[in-house]
Structure formats: C-alpha cells, structure tokens
N, C-alpha and C positions, 0 to 999 in steps of 0.2 A: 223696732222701737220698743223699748221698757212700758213695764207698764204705768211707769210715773214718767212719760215721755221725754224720755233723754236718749236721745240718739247714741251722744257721746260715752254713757255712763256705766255705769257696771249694768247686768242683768239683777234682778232681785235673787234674793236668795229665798231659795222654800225649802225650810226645814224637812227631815221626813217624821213622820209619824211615831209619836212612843206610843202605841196602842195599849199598849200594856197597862201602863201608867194611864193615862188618860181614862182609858174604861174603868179602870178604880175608882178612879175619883168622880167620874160619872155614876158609879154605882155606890156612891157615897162612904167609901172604903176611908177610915183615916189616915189625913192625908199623914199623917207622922210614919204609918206605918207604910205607904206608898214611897215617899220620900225614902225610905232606908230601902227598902227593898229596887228603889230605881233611883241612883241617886245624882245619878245623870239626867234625870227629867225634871228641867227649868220651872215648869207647872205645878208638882208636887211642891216647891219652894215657895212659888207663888203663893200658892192656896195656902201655906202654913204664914208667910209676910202677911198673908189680907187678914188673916184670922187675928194674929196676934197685932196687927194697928188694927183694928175694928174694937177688940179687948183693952188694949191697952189705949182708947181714948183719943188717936189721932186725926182730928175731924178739921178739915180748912186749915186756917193758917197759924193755928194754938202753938204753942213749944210747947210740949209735953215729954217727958222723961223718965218711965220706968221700967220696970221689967220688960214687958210685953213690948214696949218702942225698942228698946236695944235689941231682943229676940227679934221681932219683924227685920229689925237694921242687917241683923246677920241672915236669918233666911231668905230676905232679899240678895243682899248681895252674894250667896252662896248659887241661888235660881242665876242672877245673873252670869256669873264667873262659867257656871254651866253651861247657858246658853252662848256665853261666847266660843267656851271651844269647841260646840258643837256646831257655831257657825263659822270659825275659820276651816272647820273640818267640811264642811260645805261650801268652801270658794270664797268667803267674806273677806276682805281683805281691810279690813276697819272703817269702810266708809259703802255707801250704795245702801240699796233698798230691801226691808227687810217687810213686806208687808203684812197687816194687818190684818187682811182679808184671810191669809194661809193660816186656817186653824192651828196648826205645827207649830206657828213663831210664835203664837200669842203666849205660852209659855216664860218664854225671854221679854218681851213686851210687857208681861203683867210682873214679873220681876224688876224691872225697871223703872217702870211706874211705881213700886210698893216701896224699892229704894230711894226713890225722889220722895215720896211719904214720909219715910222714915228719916230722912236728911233732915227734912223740912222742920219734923218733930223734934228731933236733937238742937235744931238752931246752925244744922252744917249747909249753910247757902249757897258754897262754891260747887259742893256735890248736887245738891237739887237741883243748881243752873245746868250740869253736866248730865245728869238725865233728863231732862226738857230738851238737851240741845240732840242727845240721842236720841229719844223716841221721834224728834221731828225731822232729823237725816235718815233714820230708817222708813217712817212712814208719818208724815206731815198731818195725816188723822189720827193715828194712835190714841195721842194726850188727851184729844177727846172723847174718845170711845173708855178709852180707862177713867175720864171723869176729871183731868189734868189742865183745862181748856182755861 
C-alpha cells in the first residue's frame, strides 16, 4: 500500500537529496549564486520565485504585473521544468505521488506553487488551474502547506 493508499497506483516518488544546494541556502548563501552554481536544484528556483513574488507585490488574488512578477514567472517555471526531469529520472511517469512530507520534493513543490503565484499575478488562469490540479495529484496537502488552500 502507497502511502496515499492506493493499492492500485504508482509508488510515490522520493526525490534524492541536493545537499549541496540545500545546505547553501540553509546557510543563507544567495540563492542567485546557489542556483547557478546547482542549476539542476528545483529549490534554489524556488527560493529566488518566493523572493521575487514577495518584492514584486504578489499577495491573494491582486493581478499585479512587473519586473519581479514576470522574473518570479520564469524562476518558477525554470525550478519547475527542473524538477520534472529530475522526477522522470526517478520513475515519474506524469501522474502518482509526489509527497510533501520528502524534504527532497519540496523543492518541485515550492516551484509549483510560486508558478501558480505567478500565473495568478499575470491574470494566466488556465496555468494557475494547472498547478492546483498538480500540486493536488502529487500530494492533496501540499496547496496547503505552501499557503494555496
């Protein structure tokens, strides 16, 4: 049995570890200079999406439109694109469980969430619906741990 109990379903997928990257940015390293230096690590993205929608003003359900929204827009979706092919490199085969709980995914996860932000702030609703409907095929709490509920 999965750990979101589906007999039938995929096994979750559990990232492994960018230690690398993560102790950076745990050690408060910038994440600009994390991200280039590991740019395979979905996380380092993250962290530069949250920064630049928190700068650039995107808070609930405002359209807001500037520099820092469009940069958020691309370091999200670049975290993302990362974390995907670092999860078919892990067995993902576009659908099954990606959880939450596995520090590793939260990387992809918080990428995901910062591009549904970022959609949201542009006025792009067909993308914002498509990261809601992802973060809750991968893991049905995610949206709310990121604040997306």
């Amino acid at each position: 049995m999965t750990s979101f109990g589906d007999l039938l379903g995929p096994q979750p997928v559990l990232l492994p570890e960018d230690s690398d990257a993560e102790e950076a940015l745990l050690n408060n390293a910038d994440p600009v200079q994390v991200a280039a230096a590991h740019p395979a690590a979905s996380i380092a993205w993250a962290h530069l999406a949250e920064a630049a929608l928190q700068r650039g003003g995107a808070e609930g359900d405002t359209r807001v439109v500037n520099h820092d929204i469009v940069a958020a827009y691309a370091f999200a979706r670049t975290g993302y694109h990362r974390g995907l092919d670092l999860l078919r490199r892990n067995g993902w085969k576009g659908f099954g469980p990606v959880p939450w709980s596995h520090e590793p995914n939260r990387g992809f996860l918080r990428s995901v969430a910062a591009l549904a932000r970022a959609a949201r702030a542009v006025g792009e609703t067909e993308e914002y619906a498509r990261c809601l409907d992802l973060l809750e095929d991968c893991d049905p709490r995610a949206a709310g741990e990121l604040g997306l509920d």
